[in-house]
C-alpha positions as CSV (number, residue, x, y, z in Angstrom):
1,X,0.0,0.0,0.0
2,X,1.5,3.5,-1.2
3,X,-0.2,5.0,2.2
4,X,1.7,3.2,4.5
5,X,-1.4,1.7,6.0
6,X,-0.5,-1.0,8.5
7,X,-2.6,-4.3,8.6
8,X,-3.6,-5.2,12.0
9,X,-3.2,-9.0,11.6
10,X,-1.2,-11.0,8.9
11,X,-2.1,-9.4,5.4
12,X,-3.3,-13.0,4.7
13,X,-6.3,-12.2,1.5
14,X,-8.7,-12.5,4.2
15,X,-7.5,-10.4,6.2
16,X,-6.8,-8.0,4.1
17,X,-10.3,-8.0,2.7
18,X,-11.8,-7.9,6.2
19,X,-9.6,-5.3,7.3
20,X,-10.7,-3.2,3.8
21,X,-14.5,-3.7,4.5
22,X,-14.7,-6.1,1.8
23,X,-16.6,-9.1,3.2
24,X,-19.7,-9.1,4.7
25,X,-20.4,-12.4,6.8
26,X,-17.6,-14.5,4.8
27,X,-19.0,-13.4,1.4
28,X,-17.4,-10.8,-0.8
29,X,-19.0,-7.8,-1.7
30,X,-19.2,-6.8,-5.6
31,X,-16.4,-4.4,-5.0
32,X,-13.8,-7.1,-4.0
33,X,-14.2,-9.2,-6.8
34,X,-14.0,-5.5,-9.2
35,X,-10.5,-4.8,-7.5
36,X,-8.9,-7.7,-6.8
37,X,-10.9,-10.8,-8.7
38,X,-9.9,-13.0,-11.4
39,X,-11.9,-12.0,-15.1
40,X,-14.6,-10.0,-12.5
41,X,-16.7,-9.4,-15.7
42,X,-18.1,-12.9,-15.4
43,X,-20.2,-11.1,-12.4
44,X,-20.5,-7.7,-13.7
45,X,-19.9,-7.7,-17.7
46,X,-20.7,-4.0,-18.0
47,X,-17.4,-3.2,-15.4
48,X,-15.4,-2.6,-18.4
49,X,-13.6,0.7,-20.1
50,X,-14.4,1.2,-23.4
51,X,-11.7,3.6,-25.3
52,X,-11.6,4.9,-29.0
53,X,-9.3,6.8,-31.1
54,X,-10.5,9.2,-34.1
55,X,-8.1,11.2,-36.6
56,X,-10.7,14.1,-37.1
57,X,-13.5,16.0,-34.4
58,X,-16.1,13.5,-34.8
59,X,-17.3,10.0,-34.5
60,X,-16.1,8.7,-37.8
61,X,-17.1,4.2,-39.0
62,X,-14.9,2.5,-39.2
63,X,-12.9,3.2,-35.7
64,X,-9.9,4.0,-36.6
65,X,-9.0,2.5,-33.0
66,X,-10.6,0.8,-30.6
67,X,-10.1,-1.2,-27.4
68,X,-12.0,-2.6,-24.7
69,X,-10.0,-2.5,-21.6
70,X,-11.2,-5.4,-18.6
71,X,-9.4,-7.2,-15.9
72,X,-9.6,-5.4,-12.5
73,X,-10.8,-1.9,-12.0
74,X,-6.6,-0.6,-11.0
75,X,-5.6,-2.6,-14.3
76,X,-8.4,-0.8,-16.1
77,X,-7.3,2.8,-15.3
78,X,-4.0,2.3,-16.0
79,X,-4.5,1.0,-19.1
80,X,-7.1,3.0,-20.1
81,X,-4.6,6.0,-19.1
82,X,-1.9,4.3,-21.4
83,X,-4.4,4.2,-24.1
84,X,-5.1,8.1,-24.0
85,X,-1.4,9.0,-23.5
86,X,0.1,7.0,-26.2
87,X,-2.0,9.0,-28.6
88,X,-1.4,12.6,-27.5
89,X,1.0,14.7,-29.5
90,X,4.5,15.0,-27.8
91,X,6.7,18.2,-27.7
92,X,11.4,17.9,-26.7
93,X,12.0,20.7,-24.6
94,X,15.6,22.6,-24.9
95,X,18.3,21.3,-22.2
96,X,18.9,24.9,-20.2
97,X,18.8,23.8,-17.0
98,X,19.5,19.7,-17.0
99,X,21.4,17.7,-20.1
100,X,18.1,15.6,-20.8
101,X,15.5,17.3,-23.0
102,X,12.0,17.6,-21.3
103,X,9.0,15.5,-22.6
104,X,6.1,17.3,-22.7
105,X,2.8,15.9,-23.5
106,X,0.0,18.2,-24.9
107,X,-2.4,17.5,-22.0
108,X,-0.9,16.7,-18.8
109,X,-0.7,13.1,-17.7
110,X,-1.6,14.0,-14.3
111,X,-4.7,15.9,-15.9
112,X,-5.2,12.3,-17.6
113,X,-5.5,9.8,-15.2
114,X,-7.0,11.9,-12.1
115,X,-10.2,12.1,-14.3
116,X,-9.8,8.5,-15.7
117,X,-9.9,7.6,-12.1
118,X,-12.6,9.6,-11.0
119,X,-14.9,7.8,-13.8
120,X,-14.0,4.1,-12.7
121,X,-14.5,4.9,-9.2
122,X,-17.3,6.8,-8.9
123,X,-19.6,5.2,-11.7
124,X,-22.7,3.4,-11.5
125,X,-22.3,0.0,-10.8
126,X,-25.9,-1.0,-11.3
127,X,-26.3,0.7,-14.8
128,X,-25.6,-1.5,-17.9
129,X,-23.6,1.1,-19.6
130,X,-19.8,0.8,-19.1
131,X,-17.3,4.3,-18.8
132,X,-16.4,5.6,-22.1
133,X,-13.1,6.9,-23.3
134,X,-13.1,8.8,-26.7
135,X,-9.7,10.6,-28.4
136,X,-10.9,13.2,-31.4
137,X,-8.2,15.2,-32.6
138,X,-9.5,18.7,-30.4
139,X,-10.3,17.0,-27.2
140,X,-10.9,13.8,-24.9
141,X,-14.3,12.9,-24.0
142,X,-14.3,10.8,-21.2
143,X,-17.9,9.2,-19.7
144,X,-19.1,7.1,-17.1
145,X,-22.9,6.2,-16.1
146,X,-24.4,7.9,-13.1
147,X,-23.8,11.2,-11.7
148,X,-22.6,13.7,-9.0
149,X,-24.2,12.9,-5.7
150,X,-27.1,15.0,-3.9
151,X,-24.2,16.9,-2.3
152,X,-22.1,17.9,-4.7
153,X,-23.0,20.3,-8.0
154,X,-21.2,21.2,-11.2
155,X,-20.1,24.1,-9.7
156,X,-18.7,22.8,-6.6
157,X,-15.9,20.6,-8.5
158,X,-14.2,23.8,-9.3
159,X,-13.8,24.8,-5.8
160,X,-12.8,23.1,-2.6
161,X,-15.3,20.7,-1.4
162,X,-15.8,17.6,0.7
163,X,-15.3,14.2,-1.1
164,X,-18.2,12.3,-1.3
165,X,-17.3,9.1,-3.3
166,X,-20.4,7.0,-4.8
167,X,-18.6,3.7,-4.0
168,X,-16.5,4.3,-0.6
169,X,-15.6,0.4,-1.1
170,X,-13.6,1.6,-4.1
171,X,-12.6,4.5,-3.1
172,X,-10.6,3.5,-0.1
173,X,-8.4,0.7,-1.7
174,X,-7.7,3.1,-4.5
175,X,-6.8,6.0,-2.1
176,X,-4.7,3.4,-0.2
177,X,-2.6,3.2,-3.4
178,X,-2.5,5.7,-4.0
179,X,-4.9,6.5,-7.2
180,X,-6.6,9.4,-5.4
181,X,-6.3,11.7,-2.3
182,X,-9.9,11.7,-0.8
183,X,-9.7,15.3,-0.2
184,X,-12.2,16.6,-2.3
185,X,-9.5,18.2,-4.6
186,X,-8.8,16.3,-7.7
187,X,-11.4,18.1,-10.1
188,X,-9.7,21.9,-9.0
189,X,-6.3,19.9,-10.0
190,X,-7.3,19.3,-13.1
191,X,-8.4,22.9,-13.8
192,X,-5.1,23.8,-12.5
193,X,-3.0,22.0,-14.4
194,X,-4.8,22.3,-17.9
195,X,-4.7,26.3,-17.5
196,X,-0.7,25.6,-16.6
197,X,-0.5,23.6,-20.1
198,X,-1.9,27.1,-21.8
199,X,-5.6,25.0,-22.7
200,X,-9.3,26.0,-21.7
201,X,-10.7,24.7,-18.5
202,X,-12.1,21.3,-18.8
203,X,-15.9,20.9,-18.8
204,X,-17.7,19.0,-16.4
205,X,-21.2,17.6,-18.3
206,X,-23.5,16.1,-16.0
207,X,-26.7,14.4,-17.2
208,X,-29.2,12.4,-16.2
209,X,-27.6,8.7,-16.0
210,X,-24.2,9.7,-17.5
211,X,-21.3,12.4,-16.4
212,X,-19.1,13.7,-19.3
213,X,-15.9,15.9,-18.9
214,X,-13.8,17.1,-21.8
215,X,-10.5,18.0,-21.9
216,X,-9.2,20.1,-24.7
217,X,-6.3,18.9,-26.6
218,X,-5.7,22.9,-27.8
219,X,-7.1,26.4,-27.2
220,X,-9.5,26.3,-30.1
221,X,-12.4,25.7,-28.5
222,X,-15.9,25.9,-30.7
223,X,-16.8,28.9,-27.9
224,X,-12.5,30.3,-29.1
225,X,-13.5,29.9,-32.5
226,X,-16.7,31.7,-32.8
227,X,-14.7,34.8,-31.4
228,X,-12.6,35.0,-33.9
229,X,-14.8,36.2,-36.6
230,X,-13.6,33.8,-39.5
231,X,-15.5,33.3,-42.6
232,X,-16.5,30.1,-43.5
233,X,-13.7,28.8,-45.8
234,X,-11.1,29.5,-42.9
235,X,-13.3,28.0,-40.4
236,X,-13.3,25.2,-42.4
237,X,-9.5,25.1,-42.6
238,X,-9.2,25.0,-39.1
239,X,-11.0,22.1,-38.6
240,X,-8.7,20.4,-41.5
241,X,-5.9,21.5,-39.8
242,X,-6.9,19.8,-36.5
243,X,-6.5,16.5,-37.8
244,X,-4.4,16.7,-41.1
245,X,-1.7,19.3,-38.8
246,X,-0.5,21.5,-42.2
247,X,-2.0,23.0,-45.3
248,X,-0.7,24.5,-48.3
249,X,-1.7,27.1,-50.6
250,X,-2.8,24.8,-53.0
251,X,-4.6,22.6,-50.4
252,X,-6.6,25.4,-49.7
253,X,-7.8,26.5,-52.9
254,X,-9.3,22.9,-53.7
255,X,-11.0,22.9,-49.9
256,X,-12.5,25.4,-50.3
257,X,-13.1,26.5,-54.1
258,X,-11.6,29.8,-54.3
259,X,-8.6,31.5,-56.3
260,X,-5.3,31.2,-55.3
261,X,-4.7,34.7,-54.7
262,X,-8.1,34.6,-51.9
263,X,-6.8,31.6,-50.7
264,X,-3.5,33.8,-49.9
265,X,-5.6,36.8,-48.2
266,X,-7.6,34.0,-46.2
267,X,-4.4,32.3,-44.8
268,X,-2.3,35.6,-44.8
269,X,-5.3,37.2,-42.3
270,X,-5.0,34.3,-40.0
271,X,-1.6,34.3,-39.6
272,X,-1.9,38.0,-38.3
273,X,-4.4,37.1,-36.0
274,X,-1.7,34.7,-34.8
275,X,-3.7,31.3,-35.3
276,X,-1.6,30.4,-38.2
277,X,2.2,30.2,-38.9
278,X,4.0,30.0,-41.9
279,X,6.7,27.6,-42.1
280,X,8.9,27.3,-45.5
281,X,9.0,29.0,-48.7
282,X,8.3,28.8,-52.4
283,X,6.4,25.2,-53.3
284,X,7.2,24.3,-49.7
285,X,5.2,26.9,-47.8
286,X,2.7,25.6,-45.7
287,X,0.5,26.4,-42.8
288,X,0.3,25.2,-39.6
289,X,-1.8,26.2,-36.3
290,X,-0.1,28.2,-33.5
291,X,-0.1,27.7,-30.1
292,X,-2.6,28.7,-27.7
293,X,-2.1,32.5,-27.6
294,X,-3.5,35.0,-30.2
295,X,-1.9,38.3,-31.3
296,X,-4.4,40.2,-30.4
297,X,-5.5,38.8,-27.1
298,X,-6.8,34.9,-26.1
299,X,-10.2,35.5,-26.4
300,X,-11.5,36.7,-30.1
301,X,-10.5,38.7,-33.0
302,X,-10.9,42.5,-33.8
303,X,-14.4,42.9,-36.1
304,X,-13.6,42.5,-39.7
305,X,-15.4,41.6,-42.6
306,X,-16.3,38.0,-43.2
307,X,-18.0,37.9,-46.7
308,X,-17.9,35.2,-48.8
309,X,-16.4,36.9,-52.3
310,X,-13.0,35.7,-53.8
């Protein structure tokens, strides 16, 4: 155990189960056999993490990839962590202050697993729907079935509050190793370390029998985007940037069906807004998006025209 918990008797199974709360009169509860059990979907099928990966912003057939993670509930968030990771875009740091160049992934890992963990533990149990992991190329969606409880609001993950787990039988082996703190400040980490990664506060979704949060992979956020005033062909490019990562010239002209000299003023205007960058030259030149601050200020775009005339 990470927490330095001390067993009161030989950590014999049963003892350790006992000592956890998880047997009631010699039989095991539910929860035992999700954490520590052998195949546990034989008694609950649905106890499962289901994770996809799409190249563009929406749900695209066939799945480009897909993976449905089992085995016991730690095994399932870490690999279900691994899963997400492995397809996040990775930036090498310079080597000022130590001789190995930093790693640095575009959403933090910590980000990653605090809410991957939140979803395993604190789903419903009874509900036939299993949690739901989805990678598009602007976000990660991830979903679990049930909800906050009575005590705790949308608004209250964003601030310090008491931890009310739905499952305490989970949540205390997994604080015990150390998964989560049981403080009642994971969610407020999150926030914290997305805005230190430079992205847009996660957003917390809850729902009748299903909770959603999303996690932006960049700043360019549908709300982001509709402040910047862009006409429809550059809108468009955005999105085609998102997943295909560069554009040229010439790439515009046939997405969109302009000249090339509007397909010029279109790409030249966003790279003075700062959204686009201009790497190469001559037949070489392309686009590419920026990072996550504008020119002009993170939240929109000074009014401009947007017709639609080439």
């Amino acid at each position: 155990m990470k927490r330095r918990f001390s067993f009161e008797k030989t950590p014999t199974p049963k003892n350790v189960l006992t000592e956890l709360g998880l047997l009631d009169k010699k039989r095991l509860l539910h929860a035992a056999l999700m954490l520590f059990g052998k195949n546990p979907q034989r008694f609950c099928p649905a106890a499962v993490v289901k994770c996809s990966h799409y190249h563009g912003t929406s749900v695209t057939r066939p799945i480009p990839s897909h993976q449905v993670l089992g085995n016991t509930l730690f095994e399932q968030v870490d690999a279900a962590a691994d899963f997400v990771l492995s397809r996040l875009d990775r930036t090498i740091g310079g080597r000022e202050e130590t001789t190995a160049a930093e790693e640095k992934l575009e959403i933090p890992k910590e980000a990653i697993r605090e809410i991957i963990v939140n979803a395993v533990v604190h789903r419903d149990y009874d509900s036939n729907a299993s949690v739901q992991i989805d990678i598009f190329a602007d976000r990660v969606e991830i979903m679990n079935p049930g909800g906050l409880t009575d005590e705790l609001t949308v608004d209250d993950l964003v601030k310090k509050h008491l931890s009310v787990p739905v499952n305490p039988f989970l949540a205390r082996p997994f604080y015990l190793a150390g998964y989560i703190n049981q403080l009642g400040y994971g969610t407020r980490n999150v926030v914290k370390w997305c805005r230190k990664a430079g992205l847009p506060d996660p957003k917390f979704d809850p729902a009748e029998n299903r909770f959603l949060v999303t996690i932006w992979r960049n700043w360019l956020t549908d709300d982001r985007m509709k402040g910047l005033n862009l006409n429809e062909r550059q809108v468009k490019a955005v999105e085609f940037l998102k997943s295909d990562l560069r554009i040229m010239n010439t790439e515009y002209q046939k997405l969109t069906g302009v000249s090339r000299a509007t397909a010029k003023r279109d790409l030249d205007e966003m790279v003075k807004l700062g959204l686009l960058k201009l790497e190469g030259a001559g037949r070489s030149a392309h686009y590419r998006l920026t990072g996550n601050r504008l020119k002009n200020g993170s939240n929109g775009s000074p009014e401009r025209k947007t017709g639609n005339g080439s």
